[in-house]
KOLVEX-843538 format. One record per residue: residue in three letters; x negated, y, z of N, C-alpha, C, O in turn. Coordinates in steps of 0.001 Angstrom, whole numbers, plus 500000, padded with zeros to 6 digits. Example, Ala and Ser with C-alpha at 12.3 -4.5 7.8 and 13.67 -1.06 7.14 Angstrom:
ALA486810494310507800487700495500507800486800496700507800485764496681508465 SER487150497750507080486330498940507140487100500030507870486591501138508039 
This chain:
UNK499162498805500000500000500000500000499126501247500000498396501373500984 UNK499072502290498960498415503816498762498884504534500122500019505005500206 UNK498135504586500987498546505509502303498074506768501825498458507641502603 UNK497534507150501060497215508796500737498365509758500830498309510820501450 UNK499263509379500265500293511122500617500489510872502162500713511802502938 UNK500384509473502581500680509636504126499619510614504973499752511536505778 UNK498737510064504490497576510645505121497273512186504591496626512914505344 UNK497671512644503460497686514149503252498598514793503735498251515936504030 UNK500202514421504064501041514806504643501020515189506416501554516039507129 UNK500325514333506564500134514384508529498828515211508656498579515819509697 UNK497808515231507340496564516058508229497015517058508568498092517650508498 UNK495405517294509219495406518850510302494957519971510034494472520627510957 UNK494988520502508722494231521465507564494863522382507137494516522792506029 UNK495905522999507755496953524031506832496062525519507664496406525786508816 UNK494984526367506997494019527092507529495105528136507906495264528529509061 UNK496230528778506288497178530279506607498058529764508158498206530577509070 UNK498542528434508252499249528418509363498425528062510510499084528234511535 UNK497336527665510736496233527734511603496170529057512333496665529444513391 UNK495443529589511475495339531299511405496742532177512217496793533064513069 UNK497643531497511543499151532718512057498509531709513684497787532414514389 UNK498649530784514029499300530243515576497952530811516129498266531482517112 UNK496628530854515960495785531519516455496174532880517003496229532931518232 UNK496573534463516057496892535109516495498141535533517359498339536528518055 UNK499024534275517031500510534144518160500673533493519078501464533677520002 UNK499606532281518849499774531658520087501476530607519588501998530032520544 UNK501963530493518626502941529946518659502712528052518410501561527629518305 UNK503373527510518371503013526064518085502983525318517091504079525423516542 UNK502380524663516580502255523839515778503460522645515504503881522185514442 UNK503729522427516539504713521933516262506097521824515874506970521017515553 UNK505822523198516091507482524284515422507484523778513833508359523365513072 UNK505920524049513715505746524284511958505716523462511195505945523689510007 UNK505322521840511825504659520784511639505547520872510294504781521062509349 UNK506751520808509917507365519839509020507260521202507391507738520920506291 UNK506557522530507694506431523333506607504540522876505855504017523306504827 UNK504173522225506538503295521884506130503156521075504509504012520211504320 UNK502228521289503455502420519862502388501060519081502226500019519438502776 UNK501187517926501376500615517822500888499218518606500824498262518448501583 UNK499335519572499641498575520482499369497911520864500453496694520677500437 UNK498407521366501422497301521683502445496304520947503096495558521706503715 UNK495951519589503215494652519302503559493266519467502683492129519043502887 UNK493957520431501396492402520833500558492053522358501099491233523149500633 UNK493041522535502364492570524196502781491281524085503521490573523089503672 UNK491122525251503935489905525803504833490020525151505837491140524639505839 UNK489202524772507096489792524704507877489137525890508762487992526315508603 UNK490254526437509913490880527728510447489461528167511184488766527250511620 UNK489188528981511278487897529562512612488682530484513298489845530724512974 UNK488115531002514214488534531925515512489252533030514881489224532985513651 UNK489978534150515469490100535339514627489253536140514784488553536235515793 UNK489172537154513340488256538062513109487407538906514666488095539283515615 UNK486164539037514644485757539710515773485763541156515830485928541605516964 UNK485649541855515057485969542916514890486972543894515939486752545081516180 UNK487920543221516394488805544058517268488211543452518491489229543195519134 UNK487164543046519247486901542097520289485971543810521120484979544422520725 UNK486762544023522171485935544684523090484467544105523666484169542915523773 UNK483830544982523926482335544462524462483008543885526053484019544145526705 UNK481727542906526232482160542436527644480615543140528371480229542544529376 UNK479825544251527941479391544594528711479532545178530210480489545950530278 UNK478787545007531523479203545319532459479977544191533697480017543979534909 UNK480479543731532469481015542609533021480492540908533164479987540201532292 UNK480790540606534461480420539109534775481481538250534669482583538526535142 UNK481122536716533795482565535896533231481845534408534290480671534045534235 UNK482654533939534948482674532712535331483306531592534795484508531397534616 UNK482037530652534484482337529163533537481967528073534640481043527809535409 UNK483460527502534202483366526177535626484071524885534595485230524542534360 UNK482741524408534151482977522941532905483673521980534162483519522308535338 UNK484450520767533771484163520162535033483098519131534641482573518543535587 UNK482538518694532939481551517842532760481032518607531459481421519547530766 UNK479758517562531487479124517767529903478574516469529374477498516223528829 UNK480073515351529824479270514104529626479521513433528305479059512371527886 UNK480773514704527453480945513827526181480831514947525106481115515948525765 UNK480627515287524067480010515862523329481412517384523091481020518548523171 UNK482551517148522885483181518207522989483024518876524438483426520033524557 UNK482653518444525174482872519217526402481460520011526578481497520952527371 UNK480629519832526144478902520265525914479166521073524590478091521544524217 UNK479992521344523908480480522461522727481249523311523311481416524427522820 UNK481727523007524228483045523967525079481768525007525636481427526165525395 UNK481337524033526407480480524812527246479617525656526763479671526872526945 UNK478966525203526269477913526122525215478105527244524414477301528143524168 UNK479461527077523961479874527992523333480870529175523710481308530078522997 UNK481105528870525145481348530352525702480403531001526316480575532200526534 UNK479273530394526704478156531541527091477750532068526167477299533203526322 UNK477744531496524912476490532315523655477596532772523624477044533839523352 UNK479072533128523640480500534288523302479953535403524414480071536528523929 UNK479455535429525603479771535700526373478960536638526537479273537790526839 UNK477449536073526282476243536845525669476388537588524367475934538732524345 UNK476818537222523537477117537973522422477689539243522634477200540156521969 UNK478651539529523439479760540707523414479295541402524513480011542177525145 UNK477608541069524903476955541881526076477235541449527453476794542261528267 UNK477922540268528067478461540023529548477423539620530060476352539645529453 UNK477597539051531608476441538136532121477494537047532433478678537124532759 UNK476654536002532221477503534270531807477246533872534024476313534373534651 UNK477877533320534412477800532865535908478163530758535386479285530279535550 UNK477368530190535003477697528988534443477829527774535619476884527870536402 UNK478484526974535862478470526050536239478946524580535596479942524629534875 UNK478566523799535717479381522327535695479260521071536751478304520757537461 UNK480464520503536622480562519588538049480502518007538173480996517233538992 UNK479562517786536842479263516250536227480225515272536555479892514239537135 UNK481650515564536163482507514951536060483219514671537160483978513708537047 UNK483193515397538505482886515063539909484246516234540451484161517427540740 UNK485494515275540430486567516211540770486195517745541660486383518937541418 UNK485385516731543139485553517361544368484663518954543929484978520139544041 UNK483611518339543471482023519445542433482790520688541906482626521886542135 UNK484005519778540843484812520563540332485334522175541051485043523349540821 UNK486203521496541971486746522237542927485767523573543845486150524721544070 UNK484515522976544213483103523357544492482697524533543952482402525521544625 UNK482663524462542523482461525051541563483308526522541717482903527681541805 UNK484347526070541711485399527209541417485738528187542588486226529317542596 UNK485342527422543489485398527988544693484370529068545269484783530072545850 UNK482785528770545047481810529541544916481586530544543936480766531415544229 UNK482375530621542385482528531930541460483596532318542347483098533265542955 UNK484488532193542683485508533147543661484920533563544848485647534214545599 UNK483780533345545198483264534030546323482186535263545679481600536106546360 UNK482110535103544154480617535960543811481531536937543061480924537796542421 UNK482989536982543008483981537710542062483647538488541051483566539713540962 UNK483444537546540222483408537739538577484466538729538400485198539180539281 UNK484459539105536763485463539918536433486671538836536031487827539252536095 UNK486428537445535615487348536695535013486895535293535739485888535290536447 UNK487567534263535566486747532844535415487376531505534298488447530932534497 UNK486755531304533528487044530287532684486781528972533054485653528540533291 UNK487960528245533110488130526693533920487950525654532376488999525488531753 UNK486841525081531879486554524057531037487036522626531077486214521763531383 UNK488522522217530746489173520933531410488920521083532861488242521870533521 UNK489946519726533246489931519463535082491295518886534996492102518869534066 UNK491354518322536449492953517715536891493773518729537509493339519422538429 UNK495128518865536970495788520189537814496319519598539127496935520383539849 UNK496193518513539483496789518298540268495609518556541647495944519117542691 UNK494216518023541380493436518143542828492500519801542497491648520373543178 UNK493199520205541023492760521812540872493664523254541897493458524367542381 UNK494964521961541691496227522827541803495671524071543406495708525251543055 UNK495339523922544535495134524856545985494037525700545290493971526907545524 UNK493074525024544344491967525952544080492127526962543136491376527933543044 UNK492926526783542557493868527483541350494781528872542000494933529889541323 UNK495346528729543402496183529150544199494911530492544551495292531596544940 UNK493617530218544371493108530689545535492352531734544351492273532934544612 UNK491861531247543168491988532534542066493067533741542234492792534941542241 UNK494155533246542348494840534085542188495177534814543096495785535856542849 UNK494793534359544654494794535509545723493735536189545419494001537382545567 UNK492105535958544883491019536368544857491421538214543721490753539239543589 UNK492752537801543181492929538608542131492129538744540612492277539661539804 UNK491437537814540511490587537021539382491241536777538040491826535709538221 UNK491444537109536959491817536837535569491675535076535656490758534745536407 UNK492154534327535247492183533539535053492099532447533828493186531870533804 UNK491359532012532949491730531145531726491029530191531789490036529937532472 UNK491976529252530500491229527314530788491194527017529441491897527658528660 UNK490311525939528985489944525461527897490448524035527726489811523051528103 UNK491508523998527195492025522126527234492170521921528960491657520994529588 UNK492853522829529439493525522363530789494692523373531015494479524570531208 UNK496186522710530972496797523547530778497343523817532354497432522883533151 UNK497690525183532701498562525293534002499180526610533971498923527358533028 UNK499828526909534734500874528378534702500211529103535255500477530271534969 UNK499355528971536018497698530214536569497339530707535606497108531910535719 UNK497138530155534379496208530800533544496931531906532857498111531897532509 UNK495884533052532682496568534426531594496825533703530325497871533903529707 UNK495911532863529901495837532408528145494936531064528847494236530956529853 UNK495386530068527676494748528581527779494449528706526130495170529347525365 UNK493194527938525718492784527839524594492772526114524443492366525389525352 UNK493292525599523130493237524008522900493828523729521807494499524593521243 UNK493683522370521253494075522371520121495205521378520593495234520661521593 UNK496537521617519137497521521574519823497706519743519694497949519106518669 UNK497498519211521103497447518080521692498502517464521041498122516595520257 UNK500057517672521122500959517107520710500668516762519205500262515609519064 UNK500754517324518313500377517027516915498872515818517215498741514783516561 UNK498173516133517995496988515250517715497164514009518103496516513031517729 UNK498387514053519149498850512496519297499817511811518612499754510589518478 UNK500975512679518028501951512515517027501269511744515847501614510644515415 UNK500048512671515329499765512321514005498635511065514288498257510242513454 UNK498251511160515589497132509868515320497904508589515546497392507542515148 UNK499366508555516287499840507418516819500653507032515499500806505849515195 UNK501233508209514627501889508125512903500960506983512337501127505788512091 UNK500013507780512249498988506781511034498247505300511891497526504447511372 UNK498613505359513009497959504024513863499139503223513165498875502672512097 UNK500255503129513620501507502533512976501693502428511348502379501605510742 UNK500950503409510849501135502727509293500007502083508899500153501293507966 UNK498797502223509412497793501757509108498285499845509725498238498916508919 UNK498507499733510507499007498352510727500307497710510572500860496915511332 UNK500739498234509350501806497818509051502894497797509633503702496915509343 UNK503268499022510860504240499053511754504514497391512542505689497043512659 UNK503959496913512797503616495630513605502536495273514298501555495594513628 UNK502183494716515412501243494164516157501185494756517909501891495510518579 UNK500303494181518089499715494363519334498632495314519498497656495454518762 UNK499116496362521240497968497550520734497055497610522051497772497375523024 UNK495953497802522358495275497776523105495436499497523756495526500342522865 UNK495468499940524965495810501384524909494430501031526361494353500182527250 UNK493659502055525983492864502797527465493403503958527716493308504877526901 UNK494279504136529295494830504934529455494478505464530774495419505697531533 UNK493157505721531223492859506180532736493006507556533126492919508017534265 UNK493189508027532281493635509908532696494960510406532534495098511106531531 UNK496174510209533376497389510540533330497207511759533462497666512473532570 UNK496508512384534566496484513882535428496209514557534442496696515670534639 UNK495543514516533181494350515068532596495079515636531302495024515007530246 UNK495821516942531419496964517211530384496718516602528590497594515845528171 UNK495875516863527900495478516835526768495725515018526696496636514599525982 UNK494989514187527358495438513083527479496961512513527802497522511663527111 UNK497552513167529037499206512912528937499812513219527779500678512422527423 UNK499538514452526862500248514517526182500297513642524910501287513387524225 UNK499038513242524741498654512345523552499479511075523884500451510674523245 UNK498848510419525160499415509280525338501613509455525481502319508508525134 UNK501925510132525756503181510596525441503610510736524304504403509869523938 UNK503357511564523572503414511369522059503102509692521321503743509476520293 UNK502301508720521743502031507544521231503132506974521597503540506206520725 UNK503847507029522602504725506566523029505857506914522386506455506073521715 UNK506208507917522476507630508289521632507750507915520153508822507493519719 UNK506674508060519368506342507697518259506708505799518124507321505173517259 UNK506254505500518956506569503632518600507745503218518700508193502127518346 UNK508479504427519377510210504063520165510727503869518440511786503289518199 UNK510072504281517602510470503916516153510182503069515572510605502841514439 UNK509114502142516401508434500931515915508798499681516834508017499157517628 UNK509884499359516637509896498100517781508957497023517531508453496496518522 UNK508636496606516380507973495404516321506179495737517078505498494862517613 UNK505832496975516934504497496938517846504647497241519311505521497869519907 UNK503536496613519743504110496085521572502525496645521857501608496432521064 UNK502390497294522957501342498006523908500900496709524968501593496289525895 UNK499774496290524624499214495093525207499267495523527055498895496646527396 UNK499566494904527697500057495034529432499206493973529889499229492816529468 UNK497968494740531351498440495718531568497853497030530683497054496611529846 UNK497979498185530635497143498722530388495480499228531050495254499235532260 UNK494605499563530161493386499676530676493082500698531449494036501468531344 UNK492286501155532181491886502343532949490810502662533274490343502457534394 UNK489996503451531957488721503227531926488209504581532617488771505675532662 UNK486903504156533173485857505629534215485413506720533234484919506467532135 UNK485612507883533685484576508628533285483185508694532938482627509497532190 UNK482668507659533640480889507770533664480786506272533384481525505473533959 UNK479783505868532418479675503953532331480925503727531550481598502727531799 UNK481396504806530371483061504625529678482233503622528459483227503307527804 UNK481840503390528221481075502748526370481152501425526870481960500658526346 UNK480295500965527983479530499714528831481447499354529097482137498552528466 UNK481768500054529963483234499348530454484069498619529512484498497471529631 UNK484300499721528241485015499735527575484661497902526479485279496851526311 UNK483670498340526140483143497025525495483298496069526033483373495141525228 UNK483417495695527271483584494823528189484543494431528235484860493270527978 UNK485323495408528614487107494833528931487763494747527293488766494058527112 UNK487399495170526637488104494760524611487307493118524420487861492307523678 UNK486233492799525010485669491801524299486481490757525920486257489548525857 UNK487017491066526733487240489731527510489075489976526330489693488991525924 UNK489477491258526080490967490967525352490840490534523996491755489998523370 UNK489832490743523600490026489620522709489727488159522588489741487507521544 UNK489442487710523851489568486247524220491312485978524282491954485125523670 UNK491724486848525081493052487006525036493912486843523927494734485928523984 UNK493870487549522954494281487409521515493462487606520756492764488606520586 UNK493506486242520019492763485313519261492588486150517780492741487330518096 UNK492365486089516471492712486378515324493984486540515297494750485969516073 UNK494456487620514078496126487740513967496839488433515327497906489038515222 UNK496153488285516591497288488617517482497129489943518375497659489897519485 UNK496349491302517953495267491859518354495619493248517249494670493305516467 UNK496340494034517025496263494667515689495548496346516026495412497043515021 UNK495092496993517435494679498675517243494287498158518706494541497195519429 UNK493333499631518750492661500011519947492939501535520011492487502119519026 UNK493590502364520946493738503209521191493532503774522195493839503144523207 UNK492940505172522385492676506182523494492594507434522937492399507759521766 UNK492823508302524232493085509541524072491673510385523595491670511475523024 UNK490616509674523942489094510595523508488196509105523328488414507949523691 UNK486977509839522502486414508524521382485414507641522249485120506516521847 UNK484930508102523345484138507344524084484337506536524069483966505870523103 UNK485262505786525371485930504242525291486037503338523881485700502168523697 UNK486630504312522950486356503540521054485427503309520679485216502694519634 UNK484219503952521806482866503268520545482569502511521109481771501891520406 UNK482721501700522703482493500657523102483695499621522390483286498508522060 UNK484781499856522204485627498862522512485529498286520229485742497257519587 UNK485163499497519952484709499108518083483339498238518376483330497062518014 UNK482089498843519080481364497760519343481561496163520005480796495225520231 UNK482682496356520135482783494610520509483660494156518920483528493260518086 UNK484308494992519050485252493905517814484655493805516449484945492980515583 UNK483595494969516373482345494813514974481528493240515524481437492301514733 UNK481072493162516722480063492078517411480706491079516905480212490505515934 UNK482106490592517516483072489587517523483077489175515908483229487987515624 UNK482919490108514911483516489851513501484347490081513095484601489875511908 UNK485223490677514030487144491059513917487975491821512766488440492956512873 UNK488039491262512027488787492842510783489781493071510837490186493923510047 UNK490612492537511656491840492860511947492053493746513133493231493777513490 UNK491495494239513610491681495433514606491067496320513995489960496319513458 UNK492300497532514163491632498306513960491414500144515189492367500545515858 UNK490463500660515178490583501732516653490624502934516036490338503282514890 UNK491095503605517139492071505075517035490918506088518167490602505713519296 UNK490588506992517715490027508268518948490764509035518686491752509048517952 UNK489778510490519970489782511603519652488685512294519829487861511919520662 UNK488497513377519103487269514259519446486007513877518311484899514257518691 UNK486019513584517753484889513670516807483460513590516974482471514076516424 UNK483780512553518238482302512349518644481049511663517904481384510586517411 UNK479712511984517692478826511714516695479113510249516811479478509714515764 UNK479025509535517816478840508236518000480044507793517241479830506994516330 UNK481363508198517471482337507779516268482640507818514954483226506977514273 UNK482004509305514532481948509343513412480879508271512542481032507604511519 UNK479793508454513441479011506883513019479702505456512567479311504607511766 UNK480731505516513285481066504441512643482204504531512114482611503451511686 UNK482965505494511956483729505579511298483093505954509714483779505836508699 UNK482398506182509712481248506298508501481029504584507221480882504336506024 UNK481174503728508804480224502789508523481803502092507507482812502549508043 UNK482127501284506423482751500758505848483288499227506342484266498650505867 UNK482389498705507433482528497753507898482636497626509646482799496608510317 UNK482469499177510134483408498844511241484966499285511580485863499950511062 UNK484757498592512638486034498509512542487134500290513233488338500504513377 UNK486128500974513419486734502548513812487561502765513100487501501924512202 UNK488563503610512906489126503810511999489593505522511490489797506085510414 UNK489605505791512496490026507541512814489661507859514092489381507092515013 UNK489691509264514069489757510415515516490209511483514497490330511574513275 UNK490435512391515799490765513787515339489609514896515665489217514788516827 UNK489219515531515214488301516267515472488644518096515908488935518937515058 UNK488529518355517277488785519468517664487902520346517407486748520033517700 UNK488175521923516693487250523103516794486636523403517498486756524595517782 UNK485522522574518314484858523018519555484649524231519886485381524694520760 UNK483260525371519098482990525864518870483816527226518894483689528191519647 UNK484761526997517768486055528314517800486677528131519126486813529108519862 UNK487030527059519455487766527391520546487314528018522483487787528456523531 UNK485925527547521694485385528388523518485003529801522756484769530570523689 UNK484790530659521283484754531690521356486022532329521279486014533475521728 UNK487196531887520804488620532027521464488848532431522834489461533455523138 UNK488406531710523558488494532097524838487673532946525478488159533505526460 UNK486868533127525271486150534410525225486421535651524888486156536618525602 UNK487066535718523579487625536695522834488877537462523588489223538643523618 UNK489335536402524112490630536812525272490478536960526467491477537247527126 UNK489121536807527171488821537407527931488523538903528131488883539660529033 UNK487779539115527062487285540273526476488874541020526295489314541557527312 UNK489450541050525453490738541696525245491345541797526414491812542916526627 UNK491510540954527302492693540908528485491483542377529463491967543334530067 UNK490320542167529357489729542901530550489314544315529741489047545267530474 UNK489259544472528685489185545562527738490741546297527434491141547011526515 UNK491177545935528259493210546891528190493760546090527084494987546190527105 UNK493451545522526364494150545025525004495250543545525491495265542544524774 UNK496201543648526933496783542507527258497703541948526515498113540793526398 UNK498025543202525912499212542891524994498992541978523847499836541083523796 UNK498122541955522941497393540865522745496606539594522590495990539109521641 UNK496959538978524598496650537682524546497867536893524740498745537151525564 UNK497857536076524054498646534903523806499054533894525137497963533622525639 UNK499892533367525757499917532398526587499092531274526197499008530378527037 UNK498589531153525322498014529449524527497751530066523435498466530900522880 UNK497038529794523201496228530009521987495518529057520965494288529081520918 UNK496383528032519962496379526873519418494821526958518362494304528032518056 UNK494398525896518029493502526017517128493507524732516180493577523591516637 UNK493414525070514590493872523877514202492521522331514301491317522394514054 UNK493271521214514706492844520098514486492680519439513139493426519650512183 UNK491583518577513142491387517942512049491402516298512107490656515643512836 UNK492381515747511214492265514200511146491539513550509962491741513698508756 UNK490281512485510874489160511911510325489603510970509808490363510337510541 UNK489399510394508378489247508738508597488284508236507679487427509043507319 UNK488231506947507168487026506690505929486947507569505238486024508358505037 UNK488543507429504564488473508323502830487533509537503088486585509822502356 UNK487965510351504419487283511665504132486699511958505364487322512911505830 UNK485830511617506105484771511350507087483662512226506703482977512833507526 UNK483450512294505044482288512679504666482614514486504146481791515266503667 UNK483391514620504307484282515911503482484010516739504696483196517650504849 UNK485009516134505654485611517137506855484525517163507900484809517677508982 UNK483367516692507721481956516035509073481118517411508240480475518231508896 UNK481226517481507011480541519247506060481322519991505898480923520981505285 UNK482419519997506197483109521345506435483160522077507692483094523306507664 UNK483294521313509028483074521405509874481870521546511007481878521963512165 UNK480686520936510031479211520761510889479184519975511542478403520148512477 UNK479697519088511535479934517784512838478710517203512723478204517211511601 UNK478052516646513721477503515659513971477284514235513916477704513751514967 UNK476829513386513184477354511973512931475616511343514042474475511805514041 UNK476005510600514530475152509553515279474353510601516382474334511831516415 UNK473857509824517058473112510413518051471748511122517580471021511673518407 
């Protein structure tokens, strides 16, 4: 079966409607269905113009990553200090190596050195939620990068729902709307992940014949490749050939362990699903004979100078101007065009 209009129809490439939700902040998912064809030969979207961006001279911006252990989150990071430096600020950087409590740590000590703003890089809202409380007595501007909460002036991210809609779409046609699915699902708290894994879900309520292998997995933050490989190669003792059809998670780590077992095994009948466009995935999603199959690849880059940009505006009088959310368009990887969208984008392939 020609999956191409499928796969031109669901990408993540429409740059003019990119562009409008950038400066509105409106959703992608409003728009999803004005999208065609035609648009995955667009641009894909960058930040908006800098030109109207107040200097952040004078001013001190606080960055509280909560990791830099997977390659979008080390683009997040990176790329709001060189924003930050650019527009003249002084950068106050931290990260909390994946380490909730660190996390919290973190955020707590820029609220004692009172920045002009502080930018929260992912985290859990739930063990964020008192420290979050305490920005906002501090009287502190507030914004987050792929962590969404009602504290924040503006959240910058790409819009999650579409990235799970469209990756859980093409997981289901790519396997013939049938089989058995392997899901690593250890980050409920972790918005960008709920929403994906939510979206996978609603999406299959159209697929009865594919069944979510039980129980589900719940893989670590730290030791995710080693785990992951581990627990796919004892499930596929579990189901044999034929009985085994996707591997899915919300970010690509866990996929490059759990593709390294089923490439090891010999398996061609599974096939795995990411997110994030991590070198190590694109590696093999590169490769013709493993078994990866897609991720989506987020604007790293634009999106921590996005947030920057709205820092700058919100503390430069220009409030009227920042957006509650501030969407940025996503891009969906797979063989056919791995090699297209990895040079349009600058991505990274392998370590």
């Amino acid at each position: 079966m020609d999956r191409t209009p499928l796969r031109r129809a669901l990408a993540l490439a429409a740059a003019p409607l990119a562009a409008a939700l950038v400066l509105s902040g409106c959703s992608l998912k409003t728009e999803q269905a004005q999208q065609s064809a035609a648009a995955s030969d667009a641009a894909p979207v960058a930040a908006p113009a800098a030109a109207d961006v107040p200097s952040l001279a004078g001013k001190r911006v606080g960055i509280a990553a909560k990791d830099v252990v997977h390659d979008i989150s080390r683009v997040f990071y990176d790329s709001v200090q060189a924003r930050v430096e650019e527009l003249g600020g002084e950068v106050i950087a931290t990260q909390a190596e994946a380490d909730d409590e660190k996390h919290i740590t973190d955020v707590e000590n820029l609220i004692a050195q009172k920045p002009d703003a502080i930018v929260i890089i992912l985290g859990d809202a739930t063990t964020l939620s008192a420290t979050l409380d305490q920005v906002k007595a501090a009287g502190i501007p507030l914004f987050t990068i792929d962590f969404q909460t009602p504290a924040a002036i503006n959240q910058v991210q790409s819009d999650n729902w579409q990235i799970g809609s469209t990756l859980a779409r093409n997981l289901a046609e790519e396997i013939g709307g049938k089989g058995n699915v392997l899901v690593f699902n250890g980050f409920p708290g972790v918005a960008p992940c709920r929403i994906r894994y939510n979206e996978l879900k609603l999406v299959l309520e159209d697929y009865p014949d594919i069944q979510i292998v039980q129980p589900e997995l719940i893989e670590p933050y730290e030791g995710t490749v080693e785990f992951a490989r581990s627990a796919t190669n004892d499930i596929l003792q579990r189901y044999p050939e034929g009985q085994l059809s996707a591997v899915w998670a919300c970010w690509d780590i866990p996929e490059i362990g759990a593709a390294q077992a089923i490439d090891a095994a010999g398996r061609t009948d599974v096939k795995v699903f990411g997110v994030d466009a991590d070198p190590g995935a694109l590696e093999l999603i590169s490769d013709p004979d493993s078994s990866y199959t897609a991720t989506v690849a987020q604007q790293g880059e634009a999106i921590g100078t996005a947030s920057i940009d709205n820092v700058a505006r919100y503390l430069g009088g220009q409030q009227a101007d920042v957006p509650k959310t501030t969407y940025l368009e996503p891009r969906y990887i797979d063989k056919d065009n791995v090699d297209e969208v990895v040079s349009e984008l600058g991505l990274t392939v392998g370590s």
